[in-house]
C-alpha positions in Angstrom: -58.3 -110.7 -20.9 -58.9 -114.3 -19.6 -56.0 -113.8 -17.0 -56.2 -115.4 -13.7 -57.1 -113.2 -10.5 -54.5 -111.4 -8.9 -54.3 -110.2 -5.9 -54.2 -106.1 -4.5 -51.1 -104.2 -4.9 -49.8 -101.7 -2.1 -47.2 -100.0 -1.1 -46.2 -99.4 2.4 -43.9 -101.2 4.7 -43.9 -100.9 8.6 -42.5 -103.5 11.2 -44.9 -106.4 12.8 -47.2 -104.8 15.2 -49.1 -106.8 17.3 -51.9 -105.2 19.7 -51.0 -101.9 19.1 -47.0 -102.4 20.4 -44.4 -103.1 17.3 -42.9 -106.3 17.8 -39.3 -106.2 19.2 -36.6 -108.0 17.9 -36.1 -111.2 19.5 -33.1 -113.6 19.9 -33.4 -117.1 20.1 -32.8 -117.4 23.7 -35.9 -114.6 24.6 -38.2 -116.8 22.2 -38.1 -120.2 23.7 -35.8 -120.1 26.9 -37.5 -121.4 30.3 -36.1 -121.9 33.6 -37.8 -123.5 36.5 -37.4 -121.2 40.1 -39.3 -121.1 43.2 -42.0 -124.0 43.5 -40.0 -126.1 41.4 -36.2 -126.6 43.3 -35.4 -129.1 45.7 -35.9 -128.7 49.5 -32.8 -128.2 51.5 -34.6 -131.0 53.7 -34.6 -133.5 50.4 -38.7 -133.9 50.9 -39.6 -132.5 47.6 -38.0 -132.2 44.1 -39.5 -130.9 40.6 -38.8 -134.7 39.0 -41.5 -136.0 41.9 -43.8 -134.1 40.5 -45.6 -134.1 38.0 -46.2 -131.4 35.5 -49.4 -129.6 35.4 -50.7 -129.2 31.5 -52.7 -126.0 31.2 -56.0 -126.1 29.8 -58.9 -125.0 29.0 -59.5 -121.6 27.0 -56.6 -119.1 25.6 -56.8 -115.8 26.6 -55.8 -112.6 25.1 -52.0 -112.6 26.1 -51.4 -116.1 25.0 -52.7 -115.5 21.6 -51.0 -112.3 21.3 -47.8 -113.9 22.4 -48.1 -117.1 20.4 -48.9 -114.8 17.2 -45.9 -111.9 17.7 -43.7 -115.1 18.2 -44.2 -116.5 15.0 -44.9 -113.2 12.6 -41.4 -111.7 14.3 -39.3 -115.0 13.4 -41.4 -115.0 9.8 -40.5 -111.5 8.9 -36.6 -112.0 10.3 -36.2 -114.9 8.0 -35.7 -117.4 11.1 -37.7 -119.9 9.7 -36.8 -122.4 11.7 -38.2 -120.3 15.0 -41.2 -119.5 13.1 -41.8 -123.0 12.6 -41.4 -123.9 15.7 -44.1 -121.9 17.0 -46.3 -123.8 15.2 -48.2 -126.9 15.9 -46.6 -128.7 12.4 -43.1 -127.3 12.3 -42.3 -129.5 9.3 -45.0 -128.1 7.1 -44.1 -125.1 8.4 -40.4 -125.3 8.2 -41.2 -126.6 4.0 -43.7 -123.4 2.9 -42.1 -120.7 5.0 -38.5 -121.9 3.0 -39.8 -122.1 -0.5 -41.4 -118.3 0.0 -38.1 -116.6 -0.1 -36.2 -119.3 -2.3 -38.8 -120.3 -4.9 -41.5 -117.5 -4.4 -39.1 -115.0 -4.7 -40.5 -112.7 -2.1 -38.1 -110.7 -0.1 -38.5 -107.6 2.5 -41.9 -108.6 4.2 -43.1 -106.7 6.6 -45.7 -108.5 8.5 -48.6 -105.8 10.4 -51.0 -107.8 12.9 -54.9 -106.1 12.9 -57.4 -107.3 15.2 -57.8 -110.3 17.8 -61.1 -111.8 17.1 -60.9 -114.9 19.9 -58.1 -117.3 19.5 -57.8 -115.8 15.6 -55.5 -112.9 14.9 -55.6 -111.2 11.1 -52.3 -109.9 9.7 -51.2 -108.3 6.6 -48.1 -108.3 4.4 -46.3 -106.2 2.7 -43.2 -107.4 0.6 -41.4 -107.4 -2.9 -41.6 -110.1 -5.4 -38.1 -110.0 -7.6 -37.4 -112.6 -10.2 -34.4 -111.9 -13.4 -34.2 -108.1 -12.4 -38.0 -107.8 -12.4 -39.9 -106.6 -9.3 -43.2 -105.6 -8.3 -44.5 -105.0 -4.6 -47.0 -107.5 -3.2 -49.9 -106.7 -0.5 -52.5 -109.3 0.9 -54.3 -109.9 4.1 -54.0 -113.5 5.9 -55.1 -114.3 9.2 -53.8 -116.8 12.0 -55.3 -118.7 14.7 -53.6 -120.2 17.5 -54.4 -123.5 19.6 -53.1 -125.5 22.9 -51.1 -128.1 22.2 -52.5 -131.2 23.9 -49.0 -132.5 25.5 -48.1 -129.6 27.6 -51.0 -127.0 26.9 -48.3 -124.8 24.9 -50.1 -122.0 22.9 -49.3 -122.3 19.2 -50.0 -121.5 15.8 -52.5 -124.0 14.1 -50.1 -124.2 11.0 -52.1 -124.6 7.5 -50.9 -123.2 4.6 -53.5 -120.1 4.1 -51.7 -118.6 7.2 -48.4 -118.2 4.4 -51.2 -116.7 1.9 -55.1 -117.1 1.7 -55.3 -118.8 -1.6 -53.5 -121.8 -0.4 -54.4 -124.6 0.6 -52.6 -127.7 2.7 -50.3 -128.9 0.0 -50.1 -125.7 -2.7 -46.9 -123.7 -2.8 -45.8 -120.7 -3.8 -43.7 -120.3 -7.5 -42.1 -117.1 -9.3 -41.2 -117.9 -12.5 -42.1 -117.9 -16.2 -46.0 -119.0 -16.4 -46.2 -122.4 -17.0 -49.1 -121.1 -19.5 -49.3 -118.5 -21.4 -52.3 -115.9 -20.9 -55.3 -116.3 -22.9 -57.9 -114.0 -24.5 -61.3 -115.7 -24.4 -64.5 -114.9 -26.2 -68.0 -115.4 -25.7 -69.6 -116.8 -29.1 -70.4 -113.5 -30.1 -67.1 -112.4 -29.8 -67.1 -110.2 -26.7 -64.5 -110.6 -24.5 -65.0 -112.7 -21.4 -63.8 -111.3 -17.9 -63.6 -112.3 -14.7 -64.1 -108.5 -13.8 -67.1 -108.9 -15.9 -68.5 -111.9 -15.0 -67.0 -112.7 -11.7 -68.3 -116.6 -12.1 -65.6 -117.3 -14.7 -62.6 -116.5 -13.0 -62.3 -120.1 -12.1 -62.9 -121.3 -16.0 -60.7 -118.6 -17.4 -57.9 -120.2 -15.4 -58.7 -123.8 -16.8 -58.8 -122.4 -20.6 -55.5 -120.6 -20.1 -54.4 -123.9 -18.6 -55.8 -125.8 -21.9 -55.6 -123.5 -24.3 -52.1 -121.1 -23.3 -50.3 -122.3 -25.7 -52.1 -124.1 -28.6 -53.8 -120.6 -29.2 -50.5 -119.1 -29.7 -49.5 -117.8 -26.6 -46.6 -116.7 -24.8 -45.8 -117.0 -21.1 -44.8 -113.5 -18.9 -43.5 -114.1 -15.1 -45.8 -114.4 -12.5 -46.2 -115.6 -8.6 -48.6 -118.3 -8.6 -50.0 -120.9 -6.7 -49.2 -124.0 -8.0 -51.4 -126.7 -7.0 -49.5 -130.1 -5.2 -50.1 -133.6 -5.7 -51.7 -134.0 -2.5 -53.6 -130.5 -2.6 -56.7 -130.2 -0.9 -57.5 -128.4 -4.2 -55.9 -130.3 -6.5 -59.1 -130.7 -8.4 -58.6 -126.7 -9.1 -56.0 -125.0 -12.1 -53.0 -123.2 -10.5 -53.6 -119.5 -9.7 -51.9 -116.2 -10.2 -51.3 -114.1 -7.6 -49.3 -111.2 -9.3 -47.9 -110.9 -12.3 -44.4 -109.1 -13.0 -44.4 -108.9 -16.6 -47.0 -109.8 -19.3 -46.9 -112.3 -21.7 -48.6 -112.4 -25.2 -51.8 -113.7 -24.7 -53.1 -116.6 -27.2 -57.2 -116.3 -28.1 -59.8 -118.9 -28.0 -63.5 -119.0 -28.4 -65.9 -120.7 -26.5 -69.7 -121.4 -26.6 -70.8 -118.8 -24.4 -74.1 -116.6 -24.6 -73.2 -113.3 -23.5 -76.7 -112.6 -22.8 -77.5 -115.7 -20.7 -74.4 -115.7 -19.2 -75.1 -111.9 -17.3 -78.7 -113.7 -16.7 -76.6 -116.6 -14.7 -74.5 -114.2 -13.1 -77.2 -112.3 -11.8 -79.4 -114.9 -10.5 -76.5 -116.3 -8.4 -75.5 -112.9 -7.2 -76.7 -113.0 -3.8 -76.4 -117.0 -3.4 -73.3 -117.9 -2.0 -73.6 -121.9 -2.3 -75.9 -121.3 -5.7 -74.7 -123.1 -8.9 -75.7 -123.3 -12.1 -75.4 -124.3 -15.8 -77.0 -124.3 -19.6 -76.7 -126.5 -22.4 -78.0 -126.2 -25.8 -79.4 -130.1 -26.1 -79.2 -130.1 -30.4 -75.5 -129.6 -29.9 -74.2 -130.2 -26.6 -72.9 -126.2 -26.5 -72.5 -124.7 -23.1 -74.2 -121.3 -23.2 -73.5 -120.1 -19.4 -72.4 -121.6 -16.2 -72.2 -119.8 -13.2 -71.0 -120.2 -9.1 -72.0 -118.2 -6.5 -68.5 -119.0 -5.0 -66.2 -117.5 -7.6 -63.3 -119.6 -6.1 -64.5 -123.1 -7.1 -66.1 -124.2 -9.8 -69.0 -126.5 -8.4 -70.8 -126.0 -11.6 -68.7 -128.0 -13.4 -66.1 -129.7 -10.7 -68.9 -130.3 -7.9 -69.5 -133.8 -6.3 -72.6 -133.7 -4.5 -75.5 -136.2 -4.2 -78.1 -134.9 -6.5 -80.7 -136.2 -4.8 -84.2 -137.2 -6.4 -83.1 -135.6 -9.7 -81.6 -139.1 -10.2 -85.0 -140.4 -10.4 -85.1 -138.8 -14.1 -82.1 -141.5 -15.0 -83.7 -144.6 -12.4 -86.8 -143.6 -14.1 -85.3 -144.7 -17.8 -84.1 -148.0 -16.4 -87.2 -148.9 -14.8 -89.5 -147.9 -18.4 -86.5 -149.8 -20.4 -87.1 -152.9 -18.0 -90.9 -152.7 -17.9 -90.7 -151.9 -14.5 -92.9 -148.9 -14.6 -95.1 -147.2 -17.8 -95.9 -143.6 -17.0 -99.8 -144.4 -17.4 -100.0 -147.4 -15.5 -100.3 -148.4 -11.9 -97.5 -147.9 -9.3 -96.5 -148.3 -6.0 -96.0 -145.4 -3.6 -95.9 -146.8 0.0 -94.8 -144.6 2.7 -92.7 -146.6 3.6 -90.4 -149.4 2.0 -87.6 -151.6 4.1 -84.8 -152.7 1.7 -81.3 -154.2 2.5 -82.3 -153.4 6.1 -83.1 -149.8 5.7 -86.5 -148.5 6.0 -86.9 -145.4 3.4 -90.1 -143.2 3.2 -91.3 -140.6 1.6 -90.7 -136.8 2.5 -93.5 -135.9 5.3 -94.3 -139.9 4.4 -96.9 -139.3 2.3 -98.0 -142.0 0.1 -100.1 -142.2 -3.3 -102.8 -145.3 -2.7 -103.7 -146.7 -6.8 -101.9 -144.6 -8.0 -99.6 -144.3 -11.7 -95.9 -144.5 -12.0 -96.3 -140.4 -13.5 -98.3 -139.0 -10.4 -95.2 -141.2 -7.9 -92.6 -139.3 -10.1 -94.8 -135.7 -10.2 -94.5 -135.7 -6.6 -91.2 -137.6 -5.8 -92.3 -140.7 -4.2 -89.2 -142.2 -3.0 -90.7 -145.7 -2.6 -91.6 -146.0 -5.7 -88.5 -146.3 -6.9 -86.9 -148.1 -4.0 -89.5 -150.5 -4.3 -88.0 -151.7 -7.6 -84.1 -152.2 -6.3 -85.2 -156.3 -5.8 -86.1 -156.3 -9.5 -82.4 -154.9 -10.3 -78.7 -155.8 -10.4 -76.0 -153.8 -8.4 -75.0 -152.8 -11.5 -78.1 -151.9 -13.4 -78.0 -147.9 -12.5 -74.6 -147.8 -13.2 -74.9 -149.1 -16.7 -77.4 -147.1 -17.2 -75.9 -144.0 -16.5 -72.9 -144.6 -18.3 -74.7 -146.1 -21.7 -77.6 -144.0 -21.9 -76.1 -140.7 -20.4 -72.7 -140.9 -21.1 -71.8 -140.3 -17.4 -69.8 -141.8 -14.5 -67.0 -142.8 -17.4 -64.0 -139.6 -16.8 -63.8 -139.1 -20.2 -65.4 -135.7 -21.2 -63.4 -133.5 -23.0 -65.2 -130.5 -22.4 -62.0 -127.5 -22.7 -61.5 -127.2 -19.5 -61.4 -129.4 -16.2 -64.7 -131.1 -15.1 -66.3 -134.0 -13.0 -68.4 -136.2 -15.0 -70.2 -137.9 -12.5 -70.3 -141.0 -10.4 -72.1 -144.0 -10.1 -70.5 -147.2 -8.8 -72.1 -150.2 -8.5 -73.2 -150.8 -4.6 -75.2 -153.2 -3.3 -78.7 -153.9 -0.6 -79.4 -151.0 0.8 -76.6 -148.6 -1.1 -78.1 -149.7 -4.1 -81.4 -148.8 -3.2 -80.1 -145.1 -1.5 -78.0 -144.5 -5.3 -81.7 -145.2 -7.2 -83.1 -141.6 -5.7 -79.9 -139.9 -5.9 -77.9 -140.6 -2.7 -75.8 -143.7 -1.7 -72.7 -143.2 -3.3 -73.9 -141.4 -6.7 -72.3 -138.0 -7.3 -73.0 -135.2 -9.9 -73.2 -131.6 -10.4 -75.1 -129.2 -12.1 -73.3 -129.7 -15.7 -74.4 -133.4 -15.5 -77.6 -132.9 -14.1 -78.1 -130.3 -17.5 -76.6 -132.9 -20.0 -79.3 -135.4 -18.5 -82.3 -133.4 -19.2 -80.5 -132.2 -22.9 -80.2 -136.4 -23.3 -83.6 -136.5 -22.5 -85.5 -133.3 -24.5 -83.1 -134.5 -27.5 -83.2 -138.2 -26.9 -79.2 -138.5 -27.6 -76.2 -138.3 -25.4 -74.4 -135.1 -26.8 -71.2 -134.5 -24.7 -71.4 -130.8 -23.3 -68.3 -128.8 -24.8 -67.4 -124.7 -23.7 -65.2 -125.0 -26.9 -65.4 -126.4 -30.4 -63.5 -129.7 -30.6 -62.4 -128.1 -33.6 -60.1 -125.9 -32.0 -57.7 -128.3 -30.8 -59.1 -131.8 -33.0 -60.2 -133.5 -29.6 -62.7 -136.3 -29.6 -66.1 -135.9 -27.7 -67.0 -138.3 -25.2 -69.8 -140.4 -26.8 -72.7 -142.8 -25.3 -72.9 -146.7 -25.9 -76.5 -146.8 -27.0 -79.7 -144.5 -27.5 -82.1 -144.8 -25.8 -85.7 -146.3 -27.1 -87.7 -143.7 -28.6 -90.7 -145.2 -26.7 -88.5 -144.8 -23.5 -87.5 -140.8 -24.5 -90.7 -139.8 -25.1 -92.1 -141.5 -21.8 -89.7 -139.5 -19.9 -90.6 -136.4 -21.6 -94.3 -136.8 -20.2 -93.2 -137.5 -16.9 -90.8 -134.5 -16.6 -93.5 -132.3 -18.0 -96.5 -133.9 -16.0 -94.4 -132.4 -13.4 -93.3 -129.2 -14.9 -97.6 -128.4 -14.8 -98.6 -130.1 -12.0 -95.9 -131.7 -10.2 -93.5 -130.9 -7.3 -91.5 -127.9 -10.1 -94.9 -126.3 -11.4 -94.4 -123.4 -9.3 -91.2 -122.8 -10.6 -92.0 -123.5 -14.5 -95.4 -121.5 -14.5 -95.8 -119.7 -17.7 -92.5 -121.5 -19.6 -94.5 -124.3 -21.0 -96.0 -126.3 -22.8 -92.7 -127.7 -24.6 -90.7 -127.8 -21.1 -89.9 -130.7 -18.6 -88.6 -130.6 -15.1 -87.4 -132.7 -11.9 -87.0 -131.6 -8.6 -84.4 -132.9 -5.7 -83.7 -132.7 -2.5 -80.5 -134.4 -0.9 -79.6 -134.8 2.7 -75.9 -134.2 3.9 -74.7 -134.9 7.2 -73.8 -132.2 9.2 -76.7 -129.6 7.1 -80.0 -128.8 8.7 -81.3 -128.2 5.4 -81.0 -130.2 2.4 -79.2 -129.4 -1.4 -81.9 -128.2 -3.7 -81.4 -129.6 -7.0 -83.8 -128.8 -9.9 -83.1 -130.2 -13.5 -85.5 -128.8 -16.6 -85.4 -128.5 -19.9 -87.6 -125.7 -22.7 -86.9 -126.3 -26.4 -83.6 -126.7 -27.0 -82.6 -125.1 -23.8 -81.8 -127.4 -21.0 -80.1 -126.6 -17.3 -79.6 -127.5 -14.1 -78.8 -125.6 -10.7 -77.8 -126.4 -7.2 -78.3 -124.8 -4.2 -76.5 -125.9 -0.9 -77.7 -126.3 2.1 -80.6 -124.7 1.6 -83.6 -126.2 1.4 -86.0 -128.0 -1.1 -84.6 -127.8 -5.0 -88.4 -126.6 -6.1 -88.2 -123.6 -3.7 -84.1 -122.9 -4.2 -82.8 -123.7 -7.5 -85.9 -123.9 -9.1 -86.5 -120.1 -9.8 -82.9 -120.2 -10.7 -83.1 -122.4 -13.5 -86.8 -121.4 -14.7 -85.2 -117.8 -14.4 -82.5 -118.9 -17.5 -84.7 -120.9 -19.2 -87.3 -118.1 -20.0 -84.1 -115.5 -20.3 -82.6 -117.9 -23.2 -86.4 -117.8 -25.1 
């Protein structure tokens, strides 16, 4: 049943114990009251007092005790109900003060018995134990959350660095907890063969389950039960992500909706990102614009679909369609591939800065020569890229309709050196591996088909649709590039043995802060097309290339 996740259900309830020792009761006065003795009165000769001197602010390193202390502190005034002691031992009482209040009044969680496991540095893990009661309806509630605690700069105070995933683990800074009547119904949802689709059994779509039943609660004839969820706030650091059951108290009717599924390539997906944590993937039937799989190896976001990450050289497959439509570049014909190219006062180069000396526009794209592209940004408008994407490939424009919650891409219009960075996938251009799949379905089809997980006939919405086609010329130029290097360019390793009517591009992209790059790989076999990511992980031939290759050969 296309329910959200929930989480485990137990049933024991002991005091907070923390280090072994349950935690005492403690009154206000035993929490926070301080008096100054010794070291700190006046001298009966009037030479010294404690206002002459100045305070010293502790530093450095917490140890064991102040953790421990800072920790039973908090979970003790938590599990009494004083919220407002609780929130004062943190570093953001408001916050605080706000989330601990709504768990009892609007979560509807009563009785919790807060248990504190192991220390592991300044980080102490916990677990709860309470009952969730709405209209006469109860159900016990179990989870594990974890704490850590930090020195507040002004006085060197130990306290608890307050975000909301200390309240529960699924929220994040700006969610709340909710009891109530679903604000969607439950949904049963079908692969297109009409087998049922579960997170349990493909633990990838636990995130799109929770969009359709989002979409589709209540047009397919559902009705909503009571559940504790996590509703998702304006200013949510996960806003981009459907709200989230935690427990549910009583069942509603669930409504039913198909989607485009392929039960067969969507266990393929779910395999191949198994064992990848930052792996992400999708597949697209280019004659129809059909999603047959998707799959995350993070089951709690959906990058596949809601992603924004630089996609790296795999741009170069949409740069390369503005530079043919411009006659900028012909596959066949001579090109520049310098190793290096100075634009807008950047200097690019190639990877390892090789460089191609007489050589054609195909063998710069086979092997990913960055300067050939940049080489071309003085030949373009800011906005030429941009157009491009949004004309030809019906991208950067917010308006896909595809059933359930999605990023479509983004390319604004930037300028010198920006410009130059967006034409091989970085600068300020953004995709995921959804777009990246409807770009190589654009291109094996020649047509901008929007991709869709269900039938606009279900609920008579429109499909997002592209300004203009591009030149058949232009398509079937790309389509030799992308299989010049599918047999003998940077993704023939990956492709061997799926052609000869197949077409890749690699990518790599860099991100601040990563030693390795994103691997990005884009490809396409008969009227299969896909697209995969890997994070931080290295080059998109060696990471997400098998991936992708891996689905393509499943699908036929």
């Amino acid at each position: 049943m296309g329910k959200r996740r929930r989480v485990a259900e137990r049933r024991n309830k002991r005091p907070v114990v923390v280090g072994g020792v349950i935690a005492a009761v403690v009154g206000c006065a035993g929490i926070a009251g301080y008096a100054l003795y010794g070291g700190g009165a006046a001298a009966e000769d009037g030479s010294s007092t404690a206002a002459e001197k100045k305070p010293t602010v502790k530093t450095g390193p917490l140890s064991a005790t102040e953790v421990t202390t800072a920790a039973r502190t908090f979970l003790t005034a938590w599990q009494q109900g004083k919220v407002d002691l609780a929130a004062a031992a943190t570093d953001d009482p408001k916050a605080a003060a706000a989330l601990l209040t709504g768990y009892t009044k609007d979560a509807h969680i009563t009785g919790a018995a807060l248990t504190a496991g192991a220390r592991k540095g300044d980080e102490l893990a916990f677990s709860v134990k309470g009952t969730v009661t709405y209209k006469k309806v109860s159900k016990p509630l179990a989870y594990d959350s974890a704490l850590t605690v930090v020195r507040r700069a002004s006085d060197g105070k130990p306290l608890v660095d307050w975000h909301a995933s200390v309240v529960h683990p699924d929220l994040a800074d700006g969610d709340t907890l909710v009891t109530g009547e679903a604000g969607d119904p439950p949904v049963e949802a079908f692969d297109r063969d009409g087998g049922e689709l579960t997170a349990k059994k493909y633990p990838s779509l636990g995130t799109v389950l929770d969009g359709l039943r989002e979409k589709y609660g209540k047009k397919s004839g559902g009705t909503a039960g009571v559940e504790l969820r996590v509703a998702r706030g304006k200013e949510s650091k996960a806003k981009k992500s459907s709200d989230k059951t935690l427990l549910e108290l009583s069942e509603g009717t669930p409504g039913k909706v198909k989607t485009t599924l392929s039960p067969s390539l969507q266990a393929a997906a779910e395999k191949q990102v198994a064992d990848k944590a930052r792996a992400s993937v999708v597949v697209v039937r280019p004659s129809t614009g059909e999603i047959l799989a998707v799959a995350n190896g993070n089951p709690n976001f959906n990058t596949a679909f809601q992603g924004s990450l630089a996609p790296g050289s795999t741009m170069k497959v949409i740069t390369a369609s503005l530079l043919i439509e411009k006659g900028l570049a012909s596959a066949d014909k001579a090109h520049p591939c310098p190793k290096y190219f100075t634009y807008g006062g950047w200097k690019f180069q190639n990877d390892d800065e090789f460089e191609i000396k007489n050589g054609t526009f195909k063998a710069s794209f086979a092997r990913s020569c960055n300067t050939a592209f940049i080489s071309q940004a003085g030949e373009l408008d800011d906005d030429s890229l941009t157009k491009q994407a949004q004309q030809v490939f019906g991208l950067s424009r917010n308006n896909w309709a595809v059933g359930v919650p999605t990023f479509d891409g983004a390319v604004p219009v930037q300028s010198k050196a920006q410009m130059a960075a967006s034409l091989i996938g970085q600068g300020g251009v953004r995709m995921n591996p959804l777009n990246m799949a409807s770009v190589s379905a654009t291109i094996e089809s020649g047509t901008f088909r929007q991709p869709y997980l269900v039938a606009p006939s279900v609920d008579d919405r429109t499909l997002a649709t592209a300004a203009r086609t591009m030149a058949p010329a232009t398509a079937g130029q790309l389509r030799e590039l992308m299989t010049y290097t599918a047999a003998y360019g940077t993704a023939a390793k990956a492709m061997s043995g799926l052609g000869p009517d197949y077409g890749a591009k690699t990518g790599s992209a860099e991100v601040d802060g990563q030693e390795q790059p994103n691997g990005w790989f884009t490809a396409y076999r008969g009227d299969l097309a896909a697209a995969g990511v890997v994070q931080a992980a290295g080059h998109g031939g060696d990471t997400a290339g098998p991936i992708v290759a891996a689905l393509l050969k499943a699908g036929g």
